[in-house]
C-alpha positions, -999 to +999 in steps of 0.1 A: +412+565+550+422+584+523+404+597+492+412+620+467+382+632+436+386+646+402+428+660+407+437+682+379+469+702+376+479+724+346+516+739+344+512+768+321+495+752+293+504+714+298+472+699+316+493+671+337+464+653+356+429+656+340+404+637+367+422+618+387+403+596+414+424+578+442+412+560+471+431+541+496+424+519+533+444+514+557+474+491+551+470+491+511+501+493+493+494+510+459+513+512+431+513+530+403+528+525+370+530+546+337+554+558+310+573+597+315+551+623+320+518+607+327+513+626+357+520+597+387+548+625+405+524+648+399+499+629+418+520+620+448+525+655+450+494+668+451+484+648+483+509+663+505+510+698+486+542+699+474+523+710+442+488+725+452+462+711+421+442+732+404+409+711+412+397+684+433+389+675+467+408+652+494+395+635+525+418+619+548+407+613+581+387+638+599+401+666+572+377+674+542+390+700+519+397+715+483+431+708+470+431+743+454+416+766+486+427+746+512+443+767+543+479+766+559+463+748+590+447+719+562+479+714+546+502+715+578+477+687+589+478+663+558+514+670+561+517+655+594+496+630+585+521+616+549+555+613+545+577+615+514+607+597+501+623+615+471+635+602+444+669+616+446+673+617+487+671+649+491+695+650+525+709+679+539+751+675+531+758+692+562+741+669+582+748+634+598+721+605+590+705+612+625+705+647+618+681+644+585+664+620+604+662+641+633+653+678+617+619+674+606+606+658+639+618+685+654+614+717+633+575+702+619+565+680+647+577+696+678+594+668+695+622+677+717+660+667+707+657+645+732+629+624+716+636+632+685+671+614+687+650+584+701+626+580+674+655+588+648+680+561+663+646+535+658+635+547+621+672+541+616+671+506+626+642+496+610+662+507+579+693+488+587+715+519+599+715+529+632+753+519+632+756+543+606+736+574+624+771+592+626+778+593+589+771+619+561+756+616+528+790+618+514+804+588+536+770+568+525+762+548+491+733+558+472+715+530+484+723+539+520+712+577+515+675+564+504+671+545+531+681+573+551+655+592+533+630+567+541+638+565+578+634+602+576+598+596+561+586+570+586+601+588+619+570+608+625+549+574+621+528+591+592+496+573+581+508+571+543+540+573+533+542+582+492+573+569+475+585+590+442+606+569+426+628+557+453+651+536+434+652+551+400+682+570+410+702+541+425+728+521+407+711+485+399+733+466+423+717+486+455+680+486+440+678+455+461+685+468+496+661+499+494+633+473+478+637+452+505+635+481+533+603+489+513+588+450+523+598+449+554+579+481+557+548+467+538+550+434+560+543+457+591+515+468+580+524+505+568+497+522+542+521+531+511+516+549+473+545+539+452+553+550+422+579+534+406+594+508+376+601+476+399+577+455+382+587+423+407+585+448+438+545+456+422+537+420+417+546+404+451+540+433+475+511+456+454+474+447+466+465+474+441+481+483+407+477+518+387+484+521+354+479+562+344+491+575+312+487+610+300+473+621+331+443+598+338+436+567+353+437+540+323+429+506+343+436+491+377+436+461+397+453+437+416+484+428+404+475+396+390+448+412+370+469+440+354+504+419+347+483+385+335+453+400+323+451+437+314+421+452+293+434+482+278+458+484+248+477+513+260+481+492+291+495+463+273+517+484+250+536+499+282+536+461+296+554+445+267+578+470+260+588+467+300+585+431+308+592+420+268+596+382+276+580+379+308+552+396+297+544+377+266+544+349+290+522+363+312+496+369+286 
């Protein structure tokens, strides 16, 4: 479904991914793991072109192209084809919860105000809001503004949907209600790339876990393999110091 070859990005002289490889089928939930700056955002990024890589190729679907040369009309199709949920919202202020809902189908996708309202009022109930479509960001939690975000990001019915972070931002008391949009969402049968900390989300929802640190690929697997039985020290090191207990358990 989706396949991405030998990524590398550079930002002035700090070389952020160095050969990255990514593949991912239809209905895989991925999710990758890794300490500050070891290039995961990076990578989300570089799928939908919010940072164009230096190097590498991508095929998704009946698209084939360089991530470095490929054209407006490549990008404005991958685009179409992902969404993105932010790790810090990202909503326009001015703007009710419909309204960011409702903007991009209609600005990027074409869809008329009419439908547009429709498929906004549906992304917003499978998010738990639809009685809160009237509201602004400032009359919403933090918690309720992600899952705006992500209603936002499913709307258009993409075939992946990339998660930066999406709880990182939140205080720990509403963690729970965007990770629980997130399974609802997996349970459906949506394809998703996570990147985040939420070791329990990984283990019960993840079919595949990726552990990257300084911008390669160290080791992956299911999530059984990686949290009970991971091969590579650097792996284990980033393990212990997140799980501490749990993890010396595990092992």
């Amino acid at each position: 479904m989706l396949e991405l070859k030998n990524i590398h990005k550079s930002f002035g002289n700090n070389k952020i991914l160095k050969g990255v490889d990514l593949s991912v089928n239809k209905g895989d939930i991925i999710v990758i793991l890794g300490p500050s700056g070891s290039g995961k955002t990076t990578l989300l990024r570089s799928i939908n072109f919010l940072d164009r890589a230096d190097e590498g190729t991508i095929d998704f679907g009946e698209i084939h192209t360089s991530l470095s040369k490929a054209s407006k009309n490549e990008v404005y199709k991958i685009r179409k084809k992902t969404g993105f949920v932010f790790q810090n919202y990202n909503l326009f202020a001015n703007k009710t919860a419909l309204e960011n809902v409702t903007e991009g189908l209609i600005v990027a996708h074409g869809y008329s105000k009419e439908e547009a309202e429709k498929k906004g009022l549906e992304a917003l109930r499978k998010v738990g809001l639809e009685d809160r479509a009237d509201y602004y960001p400032s009359q919403l939690s933090g918690g309720q503004q992600q899952r705006v975000g992500i209603a936002r990001a499913i709307a258009p019915e993409p075939e992946v949907v990339l998660f930066d972070e999406p709880t990182s931002a939140l205080d720990p008391e509403l963690v729970g209600e965007v990770l629980n949009v997130m399974k609802d969402l997996a349970k459906s049968g949506m394809t998703m790339i996570v990147v985040t900390h939420e070791m329990s989300f990984a283990e019960s929802v993840a079919n595949e876990v990726i552990f990257m640190d300084q911008g390669v690929v160290v080791e992956k697997g299911s999530p059984r393999e990686i949290f009970s039985h991971p091969k590579d020290a650097r792996t284990v090191q980033f393990l212990r110091r997140i799980l501490r207990d749990d993890f010396e358990y595990a092992i």
